[in-house]
BASE-812447 format. One line per 5 residues: for each residue x, y, z of N, C-alpha, C, O. Coordinates in steps of 0.2 Angstrom, whole numbers, always signed. Example, Ala and Ser with C-alpha at 12.3 -4.5 7.8 and 13.67 -1.06 7.14 Angstrom:
REM residues 2
+66:-28:+39:+62:-22:+39:+66:-16:+39:+71:-17:+42 | +64:-11:+35:+68:-5:+36:+64:+0:+39:+67:+6:+40
REM end
This chain:
REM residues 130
+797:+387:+1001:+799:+388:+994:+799:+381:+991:+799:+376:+994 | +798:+382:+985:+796:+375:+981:+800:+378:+973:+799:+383:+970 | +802:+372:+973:+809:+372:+965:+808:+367:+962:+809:+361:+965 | +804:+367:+955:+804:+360:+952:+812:+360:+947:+814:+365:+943 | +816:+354:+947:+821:+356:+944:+820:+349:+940:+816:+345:+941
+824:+347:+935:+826:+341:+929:+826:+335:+934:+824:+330:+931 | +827:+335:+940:+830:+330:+945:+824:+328:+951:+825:+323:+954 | +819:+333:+952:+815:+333:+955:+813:+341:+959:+814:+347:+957 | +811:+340:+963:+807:+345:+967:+809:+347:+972:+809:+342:+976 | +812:+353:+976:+815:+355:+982:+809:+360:+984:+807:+365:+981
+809:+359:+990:+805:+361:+998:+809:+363:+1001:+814:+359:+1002 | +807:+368:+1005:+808:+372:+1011:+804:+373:+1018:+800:+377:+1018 | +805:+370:+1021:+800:+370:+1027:+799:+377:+1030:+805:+379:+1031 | +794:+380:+1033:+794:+387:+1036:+797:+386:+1044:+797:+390:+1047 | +800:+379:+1046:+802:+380:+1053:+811:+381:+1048:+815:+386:+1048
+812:+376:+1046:+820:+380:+1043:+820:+387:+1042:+825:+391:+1044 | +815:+389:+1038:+815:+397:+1040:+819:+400:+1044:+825:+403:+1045 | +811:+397:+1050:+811:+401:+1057:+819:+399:+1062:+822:+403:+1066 | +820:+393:+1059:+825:+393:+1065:+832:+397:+1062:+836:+399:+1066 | +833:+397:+1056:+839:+398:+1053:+839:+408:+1054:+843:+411:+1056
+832:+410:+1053:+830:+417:+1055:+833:+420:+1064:+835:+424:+1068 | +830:+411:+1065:+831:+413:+1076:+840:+413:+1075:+842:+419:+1077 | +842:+411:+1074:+848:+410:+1077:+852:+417:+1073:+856:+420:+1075 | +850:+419:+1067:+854:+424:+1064:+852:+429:+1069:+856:+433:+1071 | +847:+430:+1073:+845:+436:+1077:+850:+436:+1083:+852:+441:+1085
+850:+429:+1086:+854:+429:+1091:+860:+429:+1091:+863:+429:+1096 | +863:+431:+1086:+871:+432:+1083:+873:+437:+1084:+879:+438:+1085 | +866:+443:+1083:+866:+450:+1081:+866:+454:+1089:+861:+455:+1091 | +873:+457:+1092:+874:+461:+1095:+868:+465:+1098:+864:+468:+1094 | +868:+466:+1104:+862:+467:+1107:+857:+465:+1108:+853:+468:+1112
+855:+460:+1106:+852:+454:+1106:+850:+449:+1111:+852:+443:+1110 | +847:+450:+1116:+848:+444:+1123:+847:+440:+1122:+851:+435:+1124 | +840:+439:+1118:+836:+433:+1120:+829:+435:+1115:+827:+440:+1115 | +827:+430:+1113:+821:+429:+1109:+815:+427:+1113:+816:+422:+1116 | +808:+432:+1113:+803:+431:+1117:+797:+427:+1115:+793:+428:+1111
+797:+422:+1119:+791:+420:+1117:+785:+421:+1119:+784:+420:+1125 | +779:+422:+1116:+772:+424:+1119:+768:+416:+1123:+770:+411:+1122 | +763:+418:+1126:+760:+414:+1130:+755:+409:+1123:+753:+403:+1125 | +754:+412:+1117:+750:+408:+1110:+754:+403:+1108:+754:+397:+1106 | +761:+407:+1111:+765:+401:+1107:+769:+393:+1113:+773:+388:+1112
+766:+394:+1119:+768:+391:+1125:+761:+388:+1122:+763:+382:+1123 | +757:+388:+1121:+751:+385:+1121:+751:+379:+1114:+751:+373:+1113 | +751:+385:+1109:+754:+381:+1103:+756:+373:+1102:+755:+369:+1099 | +763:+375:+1107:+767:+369:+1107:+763:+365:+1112:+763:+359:+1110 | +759:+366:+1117:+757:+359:+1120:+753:+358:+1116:+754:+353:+1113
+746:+362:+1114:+742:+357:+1107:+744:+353:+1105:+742:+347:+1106 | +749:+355:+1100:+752:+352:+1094:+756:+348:+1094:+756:+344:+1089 | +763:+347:+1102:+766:+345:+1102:+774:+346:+1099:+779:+345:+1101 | +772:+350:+1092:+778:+353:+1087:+782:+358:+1091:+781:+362:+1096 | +787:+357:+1089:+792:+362:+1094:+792:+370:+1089:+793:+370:+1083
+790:+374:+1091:+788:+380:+1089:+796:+384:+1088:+798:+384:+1094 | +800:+387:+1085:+805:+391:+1086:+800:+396:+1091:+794:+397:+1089 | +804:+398:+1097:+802:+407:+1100:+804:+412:+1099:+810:+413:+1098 | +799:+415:+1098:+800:+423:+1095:+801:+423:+1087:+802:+429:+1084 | +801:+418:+1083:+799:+419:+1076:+792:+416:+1072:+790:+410:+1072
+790:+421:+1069:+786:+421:+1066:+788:+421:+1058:+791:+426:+1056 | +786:+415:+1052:+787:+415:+1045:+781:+414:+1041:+777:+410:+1043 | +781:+416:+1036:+776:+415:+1030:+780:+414:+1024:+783:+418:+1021 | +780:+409:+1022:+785:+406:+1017:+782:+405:+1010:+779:+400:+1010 | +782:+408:+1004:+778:+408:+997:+782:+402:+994:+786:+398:+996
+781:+402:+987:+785:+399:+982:+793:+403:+982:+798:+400:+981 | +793:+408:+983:+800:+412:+980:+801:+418:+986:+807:+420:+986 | +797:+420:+990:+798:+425:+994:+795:+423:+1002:+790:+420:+1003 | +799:+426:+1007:+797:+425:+1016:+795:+434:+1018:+797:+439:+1017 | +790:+431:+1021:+791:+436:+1028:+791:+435:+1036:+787:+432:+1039
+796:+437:+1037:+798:+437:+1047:+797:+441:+1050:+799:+447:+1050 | +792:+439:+1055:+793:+442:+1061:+794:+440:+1067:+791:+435:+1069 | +799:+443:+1073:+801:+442:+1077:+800:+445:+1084:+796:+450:+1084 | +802:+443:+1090:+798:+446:+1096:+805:+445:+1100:+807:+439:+1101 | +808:+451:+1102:+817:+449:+1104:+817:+456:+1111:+814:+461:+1112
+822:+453:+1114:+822:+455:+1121:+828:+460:+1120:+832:+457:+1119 | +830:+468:+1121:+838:+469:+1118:+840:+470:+1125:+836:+472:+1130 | +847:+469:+1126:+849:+472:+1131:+850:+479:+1132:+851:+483:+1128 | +850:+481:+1139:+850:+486:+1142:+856:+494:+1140:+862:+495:+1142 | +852:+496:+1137:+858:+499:+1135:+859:+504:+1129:+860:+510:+1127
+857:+497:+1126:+859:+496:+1117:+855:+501:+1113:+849:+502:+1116 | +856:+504:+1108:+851:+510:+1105:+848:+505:+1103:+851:+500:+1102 | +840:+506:+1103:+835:+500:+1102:+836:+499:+1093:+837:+494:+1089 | +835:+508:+1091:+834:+507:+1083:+839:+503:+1080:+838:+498:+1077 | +847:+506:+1082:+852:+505:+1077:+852:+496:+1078:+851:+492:+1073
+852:+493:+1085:+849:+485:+1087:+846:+481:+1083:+848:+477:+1080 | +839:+485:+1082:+834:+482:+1075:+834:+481:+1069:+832:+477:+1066 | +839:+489:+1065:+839:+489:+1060:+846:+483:+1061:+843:+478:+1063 | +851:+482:+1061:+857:+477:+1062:+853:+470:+1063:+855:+466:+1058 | +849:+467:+1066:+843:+463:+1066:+841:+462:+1060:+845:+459:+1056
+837:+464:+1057:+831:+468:+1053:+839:+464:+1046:+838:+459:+1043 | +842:+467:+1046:+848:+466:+1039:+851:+458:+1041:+850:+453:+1038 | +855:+457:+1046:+856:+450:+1047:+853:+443:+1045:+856:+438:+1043 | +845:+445:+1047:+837:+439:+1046:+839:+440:+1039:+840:+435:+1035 | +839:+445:+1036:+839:+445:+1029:+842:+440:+1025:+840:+435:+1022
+849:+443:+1026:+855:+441:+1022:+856:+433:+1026:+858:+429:+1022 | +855:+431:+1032:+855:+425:+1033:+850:+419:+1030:+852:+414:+1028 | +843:+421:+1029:+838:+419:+1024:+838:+418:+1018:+835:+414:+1015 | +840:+423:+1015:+841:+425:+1007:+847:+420:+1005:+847:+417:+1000 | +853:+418:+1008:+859:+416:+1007:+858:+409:+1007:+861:+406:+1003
+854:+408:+1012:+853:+401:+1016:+849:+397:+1009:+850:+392:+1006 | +843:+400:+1010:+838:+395:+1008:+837:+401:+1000:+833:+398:+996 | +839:+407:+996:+838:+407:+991:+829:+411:+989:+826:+412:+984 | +828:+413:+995:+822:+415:+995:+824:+423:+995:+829:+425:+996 | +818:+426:+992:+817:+436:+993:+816:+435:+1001:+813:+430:+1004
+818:+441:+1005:+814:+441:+1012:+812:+447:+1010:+816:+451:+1007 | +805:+449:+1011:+799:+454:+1008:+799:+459:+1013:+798:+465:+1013 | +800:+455:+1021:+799:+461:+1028:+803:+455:+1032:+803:+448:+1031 | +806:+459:+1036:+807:+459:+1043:+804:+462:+1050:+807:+466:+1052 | +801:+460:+1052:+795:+465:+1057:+799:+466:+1064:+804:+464:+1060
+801:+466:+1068:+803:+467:+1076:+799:+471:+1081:+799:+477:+1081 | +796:+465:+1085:+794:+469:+1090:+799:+467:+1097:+800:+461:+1098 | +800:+472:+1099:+804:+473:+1107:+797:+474:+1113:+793:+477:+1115 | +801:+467:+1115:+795:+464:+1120:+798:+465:+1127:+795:+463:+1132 | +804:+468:+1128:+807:+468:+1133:+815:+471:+1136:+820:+470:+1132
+817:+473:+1140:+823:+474:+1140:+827:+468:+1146:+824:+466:+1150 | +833:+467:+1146:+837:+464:+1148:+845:+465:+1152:+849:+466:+1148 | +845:+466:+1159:+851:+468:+1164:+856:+464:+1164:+854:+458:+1163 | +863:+466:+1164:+867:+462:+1165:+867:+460:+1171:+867:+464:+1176 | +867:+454:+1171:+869:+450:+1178:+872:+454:+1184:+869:+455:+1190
+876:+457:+1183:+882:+460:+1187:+875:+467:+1187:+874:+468:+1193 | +873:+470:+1185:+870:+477:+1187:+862:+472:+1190:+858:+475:+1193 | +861:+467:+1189:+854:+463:+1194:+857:+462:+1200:+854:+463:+1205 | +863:+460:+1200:+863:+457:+1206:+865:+465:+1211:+861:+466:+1215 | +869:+469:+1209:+869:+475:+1215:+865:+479:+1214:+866:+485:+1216
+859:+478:+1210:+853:+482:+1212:+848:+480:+1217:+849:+474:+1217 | +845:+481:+1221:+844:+481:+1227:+834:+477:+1225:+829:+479:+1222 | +836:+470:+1229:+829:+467:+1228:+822:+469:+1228:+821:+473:+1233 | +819:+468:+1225:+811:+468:+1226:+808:+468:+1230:+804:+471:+1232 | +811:+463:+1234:+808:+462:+1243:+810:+468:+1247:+807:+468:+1253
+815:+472:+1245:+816:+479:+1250:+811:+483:+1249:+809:+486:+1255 | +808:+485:+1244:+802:+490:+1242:+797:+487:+1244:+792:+490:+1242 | +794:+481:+1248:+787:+478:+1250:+787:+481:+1255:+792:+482:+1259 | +781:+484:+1258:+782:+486:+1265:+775:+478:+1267:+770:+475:+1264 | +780:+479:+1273:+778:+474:+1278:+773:+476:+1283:+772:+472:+1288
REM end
């Protein structure tokens, strides 16, 4: 985002997006953990720049789009998860920085056990035959 005002010129960086976007996700009930892909593990050694994981932004003069790559836990109706996600990113974006958010995308890259249901399910190593 870019504002010329009487005082001067105000910018938005697309990592404030991203991060202000990651963290409203992570807020959002159901929500374990944000995924990151193997582009963006690579990305950051390139580059060196610290990548938010699992968000993706495109930032105009006045309008953003997010997308996101999020892990829900076990359980959770995935839809109602997303669409509560999906409104959160918005209102946390829109509030924040003043921008339209145009889309929010979600992809569910994964699901997530509680602790407590990982540990009494029975290892990996029992199903190997020897």
């Amino acid at each position: 985002m870019s504002e010329e005002l009487h005082t001067g010129l105000i910018r938005i960086s697309d990592d404030v997006v991203a991060t202000i976007a990651g963290l409203a996700a992570l807020e959002t009930p159901g929500i374990a953990a944000m995924s990151g892909g193997i582009s963006e593990g690579l990305a950051k050694r390139l580059s060196g720049k610290n990548v938010q994981r699992g968000v993706t932004v495109e930032v105009g003069q006045v309008e953003a789009a997010i997308d996101l790559r999020v892990i829900v836990n076990y359980g959770s109706k995935i839809q109602e998860v997303c669409r509560d996600l999906q409104e959160n990113v918005r209102e946390a974006v829109e509030n924040m920085t003043g921008l339209s958010v145009v889309e929010v995308n979600v992809k569910v890259e994964g699901v997530a056990f509680r602790e407590e249901e990982a540990a009494a399910a029975p290892s990996e190593e029992s199903y190997r035959v020897k």
